[in-house]
N, C-alpha and C positions, 0 to 999 in steps of 0.2 A: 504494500500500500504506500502510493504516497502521498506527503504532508509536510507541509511548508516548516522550516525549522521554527517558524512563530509560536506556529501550534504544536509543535515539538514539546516546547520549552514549556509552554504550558500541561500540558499533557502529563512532563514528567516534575510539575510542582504539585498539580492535584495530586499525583501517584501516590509522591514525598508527605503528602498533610495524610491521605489518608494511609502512611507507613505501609504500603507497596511498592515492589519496584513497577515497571511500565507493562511489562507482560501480564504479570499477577492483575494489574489495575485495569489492565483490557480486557485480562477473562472474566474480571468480577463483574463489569459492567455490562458486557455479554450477555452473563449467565442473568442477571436479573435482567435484561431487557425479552429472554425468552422468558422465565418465567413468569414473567408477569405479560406475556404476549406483547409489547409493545405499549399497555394501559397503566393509568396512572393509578386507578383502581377505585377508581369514583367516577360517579355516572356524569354526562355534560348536563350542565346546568342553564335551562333556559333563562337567555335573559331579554326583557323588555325591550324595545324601540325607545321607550319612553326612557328608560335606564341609560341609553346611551351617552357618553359624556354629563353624567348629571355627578356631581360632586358634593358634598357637606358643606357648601358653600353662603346657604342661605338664600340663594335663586332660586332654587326650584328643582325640579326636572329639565335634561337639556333637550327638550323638546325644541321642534324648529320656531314656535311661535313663541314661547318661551325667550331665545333667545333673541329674536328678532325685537323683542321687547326691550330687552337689555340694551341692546346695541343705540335703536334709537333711543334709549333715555340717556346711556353714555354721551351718543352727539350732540344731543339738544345741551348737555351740562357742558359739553366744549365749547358749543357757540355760544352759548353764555357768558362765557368766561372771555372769551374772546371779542367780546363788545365794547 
């Protein structure tokens, strides 16, 4: 296989943290990426439209009217300021 000596270097500090050398660290990752089929082992989680970009921000939901709201009240306070 090849691999850039970038990801080399990396490859053999992950090894190093987790006290393998780079063979040992390859097979380990292997072997759990068959046994677990390729899954992280939790189901996908539907998520909203409405969820999309919405943050703990105190706005809201980042709905598209939501933020179209935002946006022109942000302008109208520039040109205000701007008078």
């Amino acid at each position: 296989m090849r691999i850039s000596p970038s990801k080399l270097a990396r490859l053999d500090r992950a090894a190093a943290a987790a006290g393998r050398d780079r063979s040992g660290y390859l097979r380990r990752l292997i072997d759990d990426a068959l046994e677990n089929d390729g899954r992280s082992g939790r189901p996908h989680k539907f998520a909203s439209a409405d969820l999309m970009g919405s943050l703990c921000i105190g706005n809201g939901p980042g709905t598209n009217e939501n933020v179209r709201r935002i946006v022109r009240q942000r302008l109208a306070a520039r040109r205000e300021t701007y008078r």
